[in-house]
C-alpha positions in Angstrom: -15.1 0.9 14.1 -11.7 1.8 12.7 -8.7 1.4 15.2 -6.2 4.3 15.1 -2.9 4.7 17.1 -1.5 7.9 17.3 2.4 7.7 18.1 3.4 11.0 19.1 6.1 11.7 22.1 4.7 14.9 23.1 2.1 14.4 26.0 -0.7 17.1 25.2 -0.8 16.9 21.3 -1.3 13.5 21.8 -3.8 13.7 24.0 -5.9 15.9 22.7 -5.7 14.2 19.2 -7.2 11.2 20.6 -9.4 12.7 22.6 -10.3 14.6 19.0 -10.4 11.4 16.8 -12.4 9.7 19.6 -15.3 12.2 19.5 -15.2 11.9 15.7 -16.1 8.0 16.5 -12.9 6.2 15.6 -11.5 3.4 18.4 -8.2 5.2 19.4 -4.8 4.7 21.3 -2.2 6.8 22.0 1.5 5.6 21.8 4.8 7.8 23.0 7.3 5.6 21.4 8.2 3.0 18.7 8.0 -0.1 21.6 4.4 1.2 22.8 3.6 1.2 19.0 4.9 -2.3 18.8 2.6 -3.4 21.9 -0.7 -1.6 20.8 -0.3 -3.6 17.3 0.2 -6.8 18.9 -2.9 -6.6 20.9 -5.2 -4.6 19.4 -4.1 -3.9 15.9 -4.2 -0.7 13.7 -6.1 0.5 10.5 -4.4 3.7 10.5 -1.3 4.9 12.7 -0.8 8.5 12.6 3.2 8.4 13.5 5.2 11.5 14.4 9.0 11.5 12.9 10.8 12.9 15.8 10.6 10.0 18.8 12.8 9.3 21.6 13.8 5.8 21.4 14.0 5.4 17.5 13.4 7.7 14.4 9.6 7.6 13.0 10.8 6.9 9.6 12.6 3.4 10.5 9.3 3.3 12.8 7.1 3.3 9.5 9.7 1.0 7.7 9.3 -1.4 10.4 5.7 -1.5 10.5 5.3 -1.3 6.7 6.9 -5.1 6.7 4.8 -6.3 9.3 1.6 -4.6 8.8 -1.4 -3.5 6.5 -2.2 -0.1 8.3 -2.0 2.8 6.4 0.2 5.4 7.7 0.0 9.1 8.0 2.9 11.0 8.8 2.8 14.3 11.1 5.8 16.1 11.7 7.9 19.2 11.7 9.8 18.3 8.9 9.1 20.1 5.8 12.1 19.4 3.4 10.9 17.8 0.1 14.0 14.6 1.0 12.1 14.0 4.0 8.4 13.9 2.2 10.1 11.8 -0.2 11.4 9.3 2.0 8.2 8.7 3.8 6.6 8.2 0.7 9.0 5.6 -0.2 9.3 3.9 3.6 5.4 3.4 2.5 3.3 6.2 4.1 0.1 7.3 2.8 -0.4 11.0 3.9 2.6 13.7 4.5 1.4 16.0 6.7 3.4 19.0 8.4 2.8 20.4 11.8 1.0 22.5 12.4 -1.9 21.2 11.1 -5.7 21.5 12.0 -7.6 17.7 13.7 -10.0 18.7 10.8 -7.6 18.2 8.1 -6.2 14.7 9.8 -9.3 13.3 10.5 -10.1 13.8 6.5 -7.6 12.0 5.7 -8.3 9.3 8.1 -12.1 9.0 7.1 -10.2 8.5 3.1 -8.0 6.0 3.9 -10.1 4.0 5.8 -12.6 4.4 2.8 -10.0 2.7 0.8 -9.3 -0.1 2.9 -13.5 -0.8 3.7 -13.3 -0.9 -0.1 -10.9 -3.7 -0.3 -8.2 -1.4 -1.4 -4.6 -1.7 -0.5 -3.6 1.1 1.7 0.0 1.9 1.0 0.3 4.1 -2.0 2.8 3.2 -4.5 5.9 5.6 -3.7 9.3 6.4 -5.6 11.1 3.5 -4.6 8.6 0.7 -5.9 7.7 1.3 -9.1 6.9 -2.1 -9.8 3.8 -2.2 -7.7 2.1 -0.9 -10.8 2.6 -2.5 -13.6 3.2 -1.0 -16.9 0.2 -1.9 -18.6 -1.7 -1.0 -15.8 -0.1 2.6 -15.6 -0.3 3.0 -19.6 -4.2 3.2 -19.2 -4.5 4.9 -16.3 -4.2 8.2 -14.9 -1.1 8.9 -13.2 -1.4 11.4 -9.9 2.4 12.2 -8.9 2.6 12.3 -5.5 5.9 14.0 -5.4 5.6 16.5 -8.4 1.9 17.2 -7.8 0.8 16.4 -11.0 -1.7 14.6 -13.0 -1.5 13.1 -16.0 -3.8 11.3 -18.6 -2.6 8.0 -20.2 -2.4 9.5 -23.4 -0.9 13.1 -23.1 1.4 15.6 -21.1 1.3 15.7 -17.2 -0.2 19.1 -15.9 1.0 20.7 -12.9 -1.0 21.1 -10.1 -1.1 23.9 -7.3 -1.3 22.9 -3.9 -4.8 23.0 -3.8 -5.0 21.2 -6.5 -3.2 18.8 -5.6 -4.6 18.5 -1.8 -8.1 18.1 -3.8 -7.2 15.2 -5.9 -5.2 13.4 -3.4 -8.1 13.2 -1.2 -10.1 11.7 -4.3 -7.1 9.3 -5.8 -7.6 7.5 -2.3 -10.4 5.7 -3.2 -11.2 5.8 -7.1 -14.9 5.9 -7.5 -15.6 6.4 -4.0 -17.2 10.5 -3.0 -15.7 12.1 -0.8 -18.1 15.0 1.1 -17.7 18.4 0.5 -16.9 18.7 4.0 -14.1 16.6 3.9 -13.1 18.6 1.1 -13.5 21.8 2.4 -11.9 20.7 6.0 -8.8 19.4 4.0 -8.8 22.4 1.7 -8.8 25.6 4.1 -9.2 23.6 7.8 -12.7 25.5 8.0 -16.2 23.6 8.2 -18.0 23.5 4.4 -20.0 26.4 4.1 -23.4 25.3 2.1 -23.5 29.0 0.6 -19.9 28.7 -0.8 -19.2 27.9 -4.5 -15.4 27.5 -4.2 -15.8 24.2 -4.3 -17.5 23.8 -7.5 -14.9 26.8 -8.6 -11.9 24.7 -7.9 -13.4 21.9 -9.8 -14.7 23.7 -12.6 -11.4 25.6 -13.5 -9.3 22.5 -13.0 -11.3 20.2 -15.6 -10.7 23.6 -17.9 -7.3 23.5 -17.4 -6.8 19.6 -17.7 -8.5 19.6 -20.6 -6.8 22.2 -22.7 -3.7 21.3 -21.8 -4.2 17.1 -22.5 -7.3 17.3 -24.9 -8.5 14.9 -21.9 -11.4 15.5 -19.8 -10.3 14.9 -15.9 -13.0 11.8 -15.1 -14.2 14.0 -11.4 -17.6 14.0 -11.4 -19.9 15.3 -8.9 -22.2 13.0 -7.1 -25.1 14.5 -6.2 -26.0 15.5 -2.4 -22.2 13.9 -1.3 -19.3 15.7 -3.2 -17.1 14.6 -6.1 -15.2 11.0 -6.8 -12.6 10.7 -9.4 -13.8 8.0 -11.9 -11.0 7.3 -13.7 -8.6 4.5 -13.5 -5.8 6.2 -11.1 -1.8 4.9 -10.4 0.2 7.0 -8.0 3.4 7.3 -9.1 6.8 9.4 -8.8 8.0 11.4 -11.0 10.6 9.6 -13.4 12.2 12.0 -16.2 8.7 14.1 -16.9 6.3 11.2 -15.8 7.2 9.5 -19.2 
């Protein structure tokens, strides 16, 4: 069962996010500060903290820089703070998943149920941010895609990087998670518009099918998502997540 710790300061939010993520079948603890954090890890470990920014006794971000030395837990951040310097330094302190308040369970526990997809795979968990470029190499990158988690933009390794709209983006950074692996059209949908997936709907399928068209006449590239049959879609390709450096090359 995957152990999260949800470090948040205020009392009820907390509370009911465990109690949410309980119900949803994860093994969960709640933590109002970096030193509970510190004591949950020590004796019971994490696969996923979900860390608030703003704590009392000492700023989430030097929290998740902390923990990023000492642990393998993925991180999702869930705060207030919307700026594009502060999404940018979580990336780089090593989070996985920027997320702003307010924002549905639904949506957090999709990300949850991807990251720990990743790590049941054998994946690492922390995604390569702006400040550690070297944790892909350059070979590597040259044949892969490149999903730039700070742009929000995709790029084929031969070819320009195409822009992505936020939903665009939230779609493909659910699937970059765990190349190869499906993620469910309810996932999708929950992470997409924070509403259950509707079997009737096609926006799914819509979002998909005018994204490969785009992709593709803009790269000459076909975007490797492919649908997998009764489950949702998996991206196929090789995948790097990168920054933005100068255009993405």
């Amino acid at each position: 069962m995957p152990r999260i710790i949800v470090v948040e300061d205020e009392a009820d939010l907390r509370d009911d996010l465990v109690e949410y993520l309980d119900r949803c079948g994860f093994e969960v603890r709640g933590a109002s500060s970096g030193v509970e954090l510190d004591g949950l890890l020590e004796s019971h470990g994490a696969d996923v903290i979900v860390l608030d920014i703003n704590l009392p006794d000492e700023d989430g971000f030097s929290v998740a820089r902390r923990v990023r030395a000492a642990s393998q837990a993925a991180i999702i951040m869930l705060t207030a703070r919307s700026s594009l310097i502060d999404r940018v330094i979580g990336l780089e302190l090593g989070a996985d998943v920027y997320l702003v308040k307010p924002v549905d369970f639904r949506e957090i526990e999709a990300q949850i149920k991807a990251l720990v997809r990743r790590i049941q795979k054998g994946a690492a968990p922390v995604a390569v941010s702006a400040s550690a470029p070297g944790l892909a190499s350059v070979a590597e990158t040259k044949k892969s895609w490149q999903f730039d988690d700070v742009e929000w933009r995709i790029q084929p390794p031969e070819g320009p990087a195409v822009p992505l709209t936020a939903t665009e983006y939230k779609f493909l950074a659910l699937l970059v998670v765990a190349p190869g692996e499906p993620v469910s059209r309810q996932d999708i949908s929950i992470a997409l518009t924070g509403r259950d997936w509707d079997p009737y709907s096609r926006s799914i399928d819509s979002l998909v099918r005018r994204l490969r068209i785009k992709v593709e006449e803009r790269t000459g590239c076909a975007l490797p998502v492919q649908a997998v049959h009764g489950v949702g879609y998996a991206f196929v390709g090789a995948v790097v997540t990168t920054a933005s450096e100068d255009g993405m090359g």
